[in-house]
C-alpha positions in Angstrom: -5.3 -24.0 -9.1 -5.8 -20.8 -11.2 -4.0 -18.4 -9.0 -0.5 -17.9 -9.6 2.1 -19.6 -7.3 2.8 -17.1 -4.2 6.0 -17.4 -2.0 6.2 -16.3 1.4 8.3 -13.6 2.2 8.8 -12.1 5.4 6.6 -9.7 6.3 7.1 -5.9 6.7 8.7 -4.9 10.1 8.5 -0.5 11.1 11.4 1.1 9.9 12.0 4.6 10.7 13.8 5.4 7.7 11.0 4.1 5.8 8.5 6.7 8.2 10.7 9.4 7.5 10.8 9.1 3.7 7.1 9.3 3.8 7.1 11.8 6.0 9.4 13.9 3.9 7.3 13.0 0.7 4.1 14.4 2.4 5.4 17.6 3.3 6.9 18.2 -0.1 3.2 17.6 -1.5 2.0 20.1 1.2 4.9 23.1 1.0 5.0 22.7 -2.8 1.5 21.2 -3.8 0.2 18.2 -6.3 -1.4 16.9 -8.9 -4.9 15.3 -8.2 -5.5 14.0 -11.8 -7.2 17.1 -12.9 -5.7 20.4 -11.5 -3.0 21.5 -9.0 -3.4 21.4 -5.4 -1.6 23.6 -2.8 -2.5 22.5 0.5 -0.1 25.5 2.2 -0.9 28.2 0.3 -3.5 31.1 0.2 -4.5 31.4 -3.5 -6.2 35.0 -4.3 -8.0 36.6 -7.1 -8.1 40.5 -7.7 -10.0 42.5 -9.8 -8.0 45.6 -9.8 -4.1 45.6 -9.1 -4.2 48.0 -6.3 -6.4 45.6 -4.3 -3.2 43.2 -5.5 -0.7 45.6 -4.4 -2.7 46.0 -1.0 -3.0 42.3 -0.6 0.6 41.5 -1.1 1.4 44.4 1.5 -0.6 42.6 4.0 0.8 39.4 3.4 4.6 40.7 3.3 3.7 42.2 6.3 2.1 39.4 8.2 5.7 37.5 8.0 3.8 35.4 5.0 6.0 34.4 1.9 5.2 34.2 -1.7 4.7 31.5 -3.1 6.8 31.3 -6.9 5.8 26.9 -7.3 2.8 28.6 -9.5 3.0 30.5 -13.0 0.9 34.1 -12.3 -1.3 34.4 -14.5 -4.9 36.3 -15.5 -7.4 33.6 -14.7 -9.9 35.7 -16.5 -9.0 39.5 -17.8 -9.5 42.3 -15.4 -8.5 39.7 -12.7 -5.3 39.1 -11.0 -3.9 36.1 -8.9 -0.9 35.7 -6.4 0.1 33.0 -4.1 1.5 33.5 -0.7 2.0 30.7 1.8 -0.5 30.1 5.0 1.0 31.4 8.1 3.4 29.1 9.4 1.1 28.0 12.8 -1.3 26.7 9.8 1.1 25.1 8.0 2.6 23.9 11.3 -0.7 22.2 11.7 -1.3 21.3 8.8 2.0 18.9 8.4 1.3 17.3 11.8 -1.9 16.1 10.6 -0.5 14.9 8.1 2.4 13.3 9.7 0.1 11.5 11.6 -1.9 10.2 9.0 1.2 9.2 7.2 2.5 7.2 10.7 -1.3 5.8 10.9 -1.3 4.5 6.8 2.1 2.9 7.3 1.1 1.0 10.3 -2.2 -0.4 8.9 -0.1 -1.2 5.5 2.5 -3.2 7.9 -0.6 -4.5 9.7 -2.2 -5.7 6.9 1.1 -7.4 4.6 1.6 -9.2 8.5 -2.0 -10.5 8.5 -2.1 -11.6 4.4 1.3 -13.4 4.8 0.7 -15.0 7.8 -2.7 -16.5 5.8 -0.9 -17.2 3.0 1.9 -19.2 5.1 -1.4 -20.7 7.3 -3.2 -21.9 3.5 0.5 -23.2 2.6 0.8 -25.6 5.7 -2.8 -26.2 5.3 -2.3 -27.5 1.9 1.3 -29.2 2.7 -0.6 -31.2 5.1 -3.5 -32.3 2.9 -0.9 -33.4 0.0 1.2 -35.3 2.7 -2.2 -36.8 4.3 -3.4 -37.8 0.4 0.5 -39.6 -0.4 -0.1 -41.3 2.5 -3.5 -42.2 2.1 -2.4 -42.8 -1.9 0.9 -45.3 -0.4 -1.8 -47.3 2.1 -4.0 -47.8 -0.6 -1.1 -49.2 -3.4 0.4 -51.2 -0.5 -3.3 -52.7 1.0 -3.9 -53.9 -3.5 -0.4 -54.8 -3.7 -1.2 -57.3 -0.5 -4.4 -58.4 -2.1 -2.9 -58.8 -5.3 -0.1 -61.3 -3.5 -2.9 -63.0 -1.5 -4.9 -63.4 -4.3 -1.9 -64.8 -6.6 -0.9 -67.3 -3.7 -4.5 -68.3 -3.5 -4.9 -69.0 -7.1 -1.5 -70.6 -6.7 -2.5 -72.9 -4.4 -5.8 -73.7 -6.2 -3.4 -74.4 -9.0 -1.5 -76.8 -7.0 -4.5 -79.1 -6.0 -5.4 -79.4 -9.5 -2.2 -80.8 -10.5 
């Protein structure tokens, strides 16, 4: 065999711990964003562009007033001059619904993940018996053989034995 040597270990059973660690990982990417390998993303927040600062002043008003809060996880800056950004969060029914999706998503990934280590290990154990079996069917294939030449070999010495004794 080429593969490395696995061992069984027991697969992995639901913990709710586990669940809520993930959970709590997922909403910490959503409330405070990520990094997708190229830029920044910020799932629960409202990124806008200005091109004069009343219409940022105006904006911010609107936002304050809505009950929405800034959001301070991003460095303002000037994407381009004559332009000006600011981040506020969603309003919280969106963001409400946007954890829950992916609460749910989380729940659904761990299950299949647990579904899936069960089903690998329990092949893995399967291919091991499997292969237990075929080595225990071989030795004793391998023992009936060595013991059926060892008889021959005895029944062949005793006959050559006894062709010696008439020769005498």
């Amino acid at each position: 065999m080429s593969k490395d040597k696995q061992h069984f270990t027991t697969p992995m059973t639901f913990s709710q711990e586990e669940l809520t660690k993930r959970k709590e990982k997922a909403k910490d990417r959503i409330l405070n964003g990520y990094y997708n390998e190229r830029d920044w993303v910020y799932p629960a927040v409202n990124h806008m562009v200005f091109n004069n600062y009343e219409e940022v002043l105006k904006a911010v008003a609107e936002q304050t007033k809505a009950g929405n809060e800034l959001f301070t996880g991003h460095i303002l800056r000037m994407p381009l001059p004559g332009f000006f950004e600011v981040y506020f969060y969603k309003p919280k029914a969106e963001i409400d619904a946007l954890l829950k999706a992916e609460y749910e998503r989380v729940e659904e990934s761990y299950k299949a993940e647990i579904e899936a280590d069960k089903k690998a290990k329990t092949e893995l154990l399967a291919n091991q018996l499997f292969e237990q079996q075929q080595a225990k069917a071989r030795k004793q294939a391998e023992d009936k053989e060595r013991k059926e030449r060892e008889a021959a070999m005895k029944e062949a010495e005793e006959y050559v034995a006894s062709l010696m004794k008439g020769t005498k």
